[in-house]
SERO-4910 file (N, C-alpha, C, O; in steps of 0.05 Angstrom, whole numbers):
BEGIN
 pado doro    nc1    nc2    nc3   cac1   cac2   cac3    cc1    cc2    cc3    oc1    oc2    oc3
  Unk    A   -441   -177   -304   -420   -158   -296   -400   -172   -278   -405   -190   -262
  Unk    A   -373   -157   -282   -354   -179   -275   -354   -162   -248   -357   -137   -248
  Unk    A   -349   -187   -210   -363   -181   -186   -335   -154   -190   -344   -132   -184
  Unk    A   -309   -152   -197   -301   -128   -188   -303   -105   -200   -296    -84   -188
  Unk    A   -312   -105   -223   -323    -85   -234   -350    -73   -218   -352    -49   -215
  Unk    A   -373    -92   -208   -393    -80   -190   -387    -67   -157   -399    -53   -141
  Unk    A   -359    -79   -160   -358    -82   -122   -343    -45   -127   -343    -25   -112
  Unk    A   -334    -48   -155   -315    -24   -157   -345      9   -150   -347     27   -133
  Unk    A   -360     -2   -176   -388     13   -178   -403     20   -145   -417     37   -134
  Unk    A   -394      3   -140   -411     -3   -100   -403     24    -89   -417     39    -75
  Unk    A   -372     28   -100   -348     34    -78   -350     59    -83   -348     76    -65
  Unk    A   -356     65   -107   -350    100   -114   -384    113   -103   -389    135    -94
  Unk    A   -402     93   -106   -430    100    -92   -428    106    -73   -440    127    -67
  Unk    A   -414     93    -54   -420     98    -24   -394    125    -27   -402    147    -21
  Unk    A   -374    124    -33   -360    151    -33   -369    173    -28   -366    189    -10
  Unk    A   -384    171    -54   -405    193    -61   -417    201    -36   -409    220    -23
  Unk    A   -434    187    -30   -452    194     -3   -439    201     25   -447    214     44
  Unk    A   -408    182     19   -397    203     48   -387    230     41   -389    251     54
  Unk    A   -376    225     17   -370    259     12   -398    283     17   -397    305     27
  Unk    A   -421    270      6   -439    284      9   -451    288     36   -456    310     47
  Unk    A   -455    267     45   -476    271     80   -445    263    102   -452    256    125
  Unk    A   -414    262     98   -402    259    121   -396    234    132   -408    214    124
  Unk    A   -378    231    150   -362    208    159   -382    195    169   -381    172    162
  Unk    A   -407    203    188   -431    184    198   -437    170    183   -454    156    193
  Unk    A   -432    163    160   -440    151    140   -436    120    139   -450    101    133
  Unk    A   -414    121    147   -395     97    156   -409     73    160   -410     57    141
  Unk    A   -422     68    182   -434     66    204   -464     39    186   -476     18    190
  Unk    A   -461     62    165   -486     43    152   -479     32    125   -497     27    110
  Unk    A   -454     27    117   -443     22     93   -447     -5     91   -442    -15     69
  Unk    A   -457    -22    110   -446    -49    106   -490    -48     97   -500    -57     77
  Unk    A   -500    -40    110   -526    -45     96   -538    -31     63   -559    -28     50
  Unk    A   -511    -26     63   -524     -1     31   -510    -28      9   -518    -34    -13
  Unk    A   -489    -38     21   -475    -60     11   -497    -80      1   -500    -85    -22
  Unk    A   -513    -91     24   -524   -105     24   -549   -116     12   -558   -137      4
  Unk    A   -561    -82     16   -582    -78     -5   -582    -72    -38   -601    -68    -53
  Unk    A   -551    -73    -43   -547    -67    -71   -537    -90    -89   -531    -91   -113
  Unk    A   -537   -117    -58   -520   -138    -78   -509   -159    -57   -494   -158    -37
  Unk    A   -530   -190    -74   -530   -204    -53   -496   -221    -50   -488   -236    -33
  Unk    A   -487   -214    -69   -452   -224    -76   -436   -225    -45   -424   -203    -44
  Unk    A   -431   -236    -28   -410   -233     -7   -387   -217    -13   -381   -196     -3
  Unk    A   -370   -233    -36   -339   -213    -44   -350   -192    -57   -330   -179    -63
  Unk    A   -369   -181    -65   -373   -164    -83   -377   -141    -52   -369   -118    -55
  Unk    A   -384   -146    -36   -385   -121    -15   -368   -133      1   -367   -117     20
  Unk    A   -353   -151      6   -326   -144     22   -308   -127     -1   -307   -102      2
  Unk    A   -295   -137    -20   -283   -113    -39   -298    -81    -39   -285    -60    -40
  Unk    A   -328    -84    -36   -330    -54    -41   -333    -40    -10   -330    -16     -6
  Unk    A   -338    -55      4   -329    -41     31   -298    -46     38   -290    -32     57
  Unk    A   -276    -65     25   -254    -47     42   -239    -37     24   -215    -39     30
  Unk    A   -248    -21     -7   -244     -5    -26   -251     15    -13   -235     34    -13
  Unk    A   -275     19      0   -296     53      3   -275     58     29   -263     79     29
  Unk    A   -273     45     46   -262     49     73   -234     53     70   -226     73     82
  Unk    A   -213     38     55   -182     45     51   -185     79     33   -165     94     34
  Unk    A   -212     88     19   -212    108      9   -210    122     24   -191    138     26
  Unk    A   -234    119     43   -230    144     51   -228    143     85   -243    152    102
  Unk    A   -201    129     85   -185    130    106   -156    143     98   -137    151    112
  Unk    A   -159    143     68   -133    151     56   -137    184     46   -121    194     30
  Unk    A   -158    197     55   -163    208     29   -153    235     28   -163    248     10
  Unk    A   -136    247     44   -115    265     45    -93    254     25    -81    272     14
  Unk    A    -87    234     20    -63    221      2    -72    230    -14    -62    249    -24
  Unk    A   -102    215    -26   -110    215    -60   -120    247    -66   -120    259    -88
  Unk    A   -128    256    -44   -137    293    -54   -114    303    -60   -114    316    -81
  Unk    A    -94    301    -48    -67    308    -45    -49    296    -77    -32    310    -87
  Unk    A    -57    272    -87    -49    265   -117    -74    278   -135    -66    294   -152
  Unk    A    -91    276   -135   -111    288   -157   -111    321   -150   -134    330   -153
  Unk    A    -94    340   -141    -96    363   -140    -68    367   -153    -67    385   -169
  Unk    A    -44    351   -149    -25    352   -161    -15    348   -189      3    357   -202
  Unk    A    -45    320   -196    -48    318   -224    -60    325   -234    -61    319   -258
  Unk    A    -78    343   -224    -95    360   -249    -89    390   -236    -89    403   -214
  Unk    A    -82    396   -275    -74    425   -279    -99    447   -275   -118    445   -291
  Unk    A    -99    463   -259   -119    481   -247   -139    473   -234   -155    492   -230
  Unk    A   -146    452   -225   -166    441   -209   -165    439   -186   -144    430   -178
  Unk    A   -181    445   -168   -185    442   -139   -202    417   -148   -212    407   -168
  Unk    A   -199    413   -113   -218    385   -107   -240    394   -105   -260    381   -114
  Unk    A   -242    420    -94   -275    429    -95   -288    433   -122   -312    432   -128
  Unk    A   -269    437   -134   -288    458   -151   -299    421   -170   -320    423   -183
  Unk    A   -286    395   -171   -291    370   -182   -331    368   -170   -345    374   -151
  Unk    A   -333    358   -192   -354    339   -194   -357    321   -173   -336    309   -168
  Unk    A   -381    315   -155   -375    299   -136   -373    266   -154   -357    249   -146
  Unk    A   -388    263   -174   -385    228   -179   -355    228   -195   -341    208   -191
  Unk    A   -349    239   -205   -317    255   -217   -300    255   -195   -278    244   -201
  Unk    A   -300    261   -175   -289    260   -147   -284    238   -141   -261    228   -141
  Unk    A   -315    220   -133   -309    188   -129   -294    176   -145   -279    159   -136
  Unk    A   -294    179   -169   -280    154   -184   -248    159   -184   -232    140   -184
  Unk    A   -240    191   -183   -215    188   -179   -211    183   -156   -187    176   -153
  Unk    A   -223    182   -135   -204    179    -99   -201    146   -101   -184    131    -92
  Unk    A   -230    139   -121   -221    105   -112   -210     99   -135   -214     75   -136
  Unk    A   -200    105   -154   -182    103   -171   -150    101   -153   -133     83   -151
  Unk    A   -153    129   -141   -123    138   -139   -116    122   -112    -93    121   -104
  Unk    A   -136    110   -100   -124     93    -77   -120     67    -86   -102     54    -75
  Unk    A   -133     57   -104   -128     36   -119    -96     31   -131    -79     14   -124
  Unk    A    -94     52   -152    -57     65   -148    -33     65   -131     -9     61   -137
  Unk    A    -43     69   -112    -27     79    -88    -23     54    -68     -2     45    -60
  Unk    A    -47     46    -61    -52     30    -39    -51     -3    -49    -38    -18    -34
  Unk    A    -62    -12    -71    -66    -38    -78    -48    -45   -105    -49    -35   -127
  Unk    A    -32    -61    -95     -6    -73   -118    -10    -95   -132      0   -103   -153
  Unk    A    -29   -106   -116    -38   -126   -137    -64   -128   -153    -76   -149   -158
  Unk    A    -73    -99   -161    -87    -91   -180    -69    -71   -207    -56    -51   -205
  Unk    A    -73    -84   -225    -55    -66   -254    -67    -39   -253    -89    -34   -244
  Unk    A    -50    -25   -262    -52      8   -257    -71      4   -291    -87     20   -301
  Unk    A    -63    -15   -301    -81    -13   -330   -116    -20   -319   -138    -15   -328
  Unk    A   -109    -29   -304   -142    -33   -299   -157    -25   -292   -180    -21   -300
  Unk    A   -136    -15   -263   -159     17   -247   -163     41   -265   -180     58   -259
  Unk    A   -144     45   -291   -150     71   -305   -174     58   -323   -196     68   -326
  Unk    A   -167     39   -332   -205     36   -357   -223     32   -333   -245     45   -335
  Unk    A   -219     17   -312   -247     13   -303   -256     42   -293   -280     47   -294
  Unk    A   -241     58   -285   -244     86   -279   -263     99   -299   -285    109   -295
  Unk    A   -247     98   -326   -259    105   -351   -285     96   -353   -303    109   -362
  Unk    A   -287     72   -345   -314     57   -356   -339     72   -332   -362     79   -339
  Unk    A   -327     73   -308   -352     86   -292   -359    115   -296   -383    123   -295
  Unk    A   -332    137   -301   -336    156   -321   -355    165   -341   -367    186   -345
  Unk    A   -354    140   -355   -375    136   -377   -412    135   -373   -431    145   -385
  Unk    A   -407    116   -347   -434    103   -346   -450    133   -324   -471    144   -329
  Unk    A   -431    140   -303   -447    156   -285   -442    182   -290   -461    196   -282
  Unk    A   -417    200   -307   -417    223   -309   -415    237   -341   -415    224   -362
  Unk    A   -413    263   -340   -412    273   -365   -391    258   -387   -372    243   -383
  Unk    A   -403    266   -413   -379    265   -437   -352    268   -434   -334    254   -443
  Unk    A   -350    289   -422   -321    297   -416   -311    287   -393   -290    296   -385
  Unk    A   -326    268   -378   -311    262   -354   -285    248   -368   -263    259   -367
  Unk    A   -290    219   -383   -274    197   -383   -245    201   -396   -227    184   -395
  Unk    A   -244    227   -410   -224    241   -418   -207    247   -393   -187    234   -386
  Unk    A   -220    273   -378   -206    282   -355   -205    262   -340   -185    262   -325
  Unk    A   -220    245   -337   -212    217   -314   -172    199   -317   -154    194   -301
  Unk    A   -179    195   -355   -162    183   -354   -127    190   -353   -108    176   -347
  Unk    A   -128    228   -365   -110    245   -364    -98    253   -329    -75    256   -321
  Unk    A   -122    256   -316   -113    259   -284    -88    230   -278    -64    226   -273
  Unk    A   -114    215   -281    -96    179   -271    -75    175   -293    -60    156   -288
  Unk    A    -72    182   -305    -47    175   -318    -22    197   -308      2    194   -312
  Unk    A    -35    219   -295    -14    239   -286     -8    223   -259     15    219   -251
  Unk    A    -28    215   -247    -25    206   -223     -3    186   -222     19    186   -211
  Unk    A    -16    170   -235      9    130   -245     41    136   -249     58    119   -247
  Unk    A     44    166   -255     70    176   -262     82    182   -235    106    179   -232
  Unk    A     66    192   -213     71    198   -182     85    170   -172    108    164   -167
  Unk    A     54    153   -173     73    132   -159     75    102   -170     69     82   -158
  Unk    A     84    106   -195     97     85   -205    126     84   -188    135     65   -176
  Unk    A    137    103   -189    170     85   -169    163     87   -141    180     90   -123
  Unk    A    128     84   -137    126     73   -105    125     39   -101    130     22    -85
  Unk    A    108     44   -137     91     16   -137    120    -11   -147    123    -34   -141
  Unk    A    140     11   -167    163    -12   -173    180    -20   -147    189    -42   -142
  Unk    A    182      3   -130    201     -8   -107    179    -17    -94    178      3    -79
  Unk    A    159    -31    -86    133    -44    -68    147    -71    -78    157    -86    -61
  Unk    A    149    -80   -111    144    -94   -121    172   -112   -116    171   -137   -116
  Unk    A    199    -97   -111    228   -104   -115    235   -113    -81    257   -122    -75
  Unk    A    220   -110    -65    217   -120    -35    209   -148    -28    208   -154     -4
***
C-alpha cells in the first residue's frame, strides 16, 4: 500500500475517534499513529492531515453542508463524515495534492470502510465541493 494512501487511512481513523470521544483525543494521536504503523512519513502525513482537519473543521462542515443537497452534518455517517472533512481539507488547504486524487482516494476509503452507497455520495459531494474552491486553488496557484 502506497505510504499516502495508508497515512490518508490513519487520518480519517483518528477523525473518527475525535469526532466520536472529542478534542481530548488529540493528546494521544501521536501513539495511535504509532501503534498502527512503524512508517515515520506515513504518521507525520497522517498526523498533520488529522490535525489541519480538524483545526479547520468549521471550513470543511461549512463546504460539505453546502455541497450536499439536504444533508446535515449530523444526520452523515460518522466514517462518511471522516472521509469527507479530510477529503475537503485536502481541497481547500493542500495545493500540492490533485483534487483528482483526494476525490478517488476518498472513493477508495468509501469503498473499503463504509456502505455501497457511500462512494457514490462521497464522490458527488467532492466534486460539488472542487467546484467551491477551484478559483481558490487557481488563484493559490497564479501567486
Amino acid at each position: 500500500m502506497d505510504n499516502r494512501t495508508r497515512a490518508r487511512e490513519l487520518a480519517m481513523q483518528a477523525l473518527y475517534q475525535l469526532d466520536v470521544q472529542g478534542s481530548d483525543l488529540l493528546e494521544f494521536l501521536g501513539q495511535f499513529f504509532l501503534e498502527n504503523t512503524p512508517d515515520e512519513l506515513v504518521r507525520k502525513l497522517a498526523s498533520e492531515w488529522t490535525r489541519g482537519t480538524w483545526q479547520n473543521l468549521p471550513q470543511c462542515d461549512g463546504l460539505i453542508v453546502a455541497s450536499s443537497i439536504k444533508w446535515e452534518i449530523s444526520r452523515l455517517a460518522f466514517v462518511d463524515k471522516s472521509i469527507l472533512r479530510l477529503a475537503v481539507y485536502q481541497l481547500k488547504f493542500c495545493p500540492d495534492i490533485p483534487p483528482k486524487v483526494v476525490i478517488n482516494e476518498a472513493i477508495e476509503l468509501a469503498k473499503k470502510f463504509s456502505t455501497t452507497q457511500s462512494p457514490a455520495f462521497v464522490n458527488g459531494v467532492l466534486d460539488a465541493v472542487l467546484k467551491r474552491v477551484k478559483p481558490e486553488r487557481s488563484a493559490d496557484n497564479r501567486q
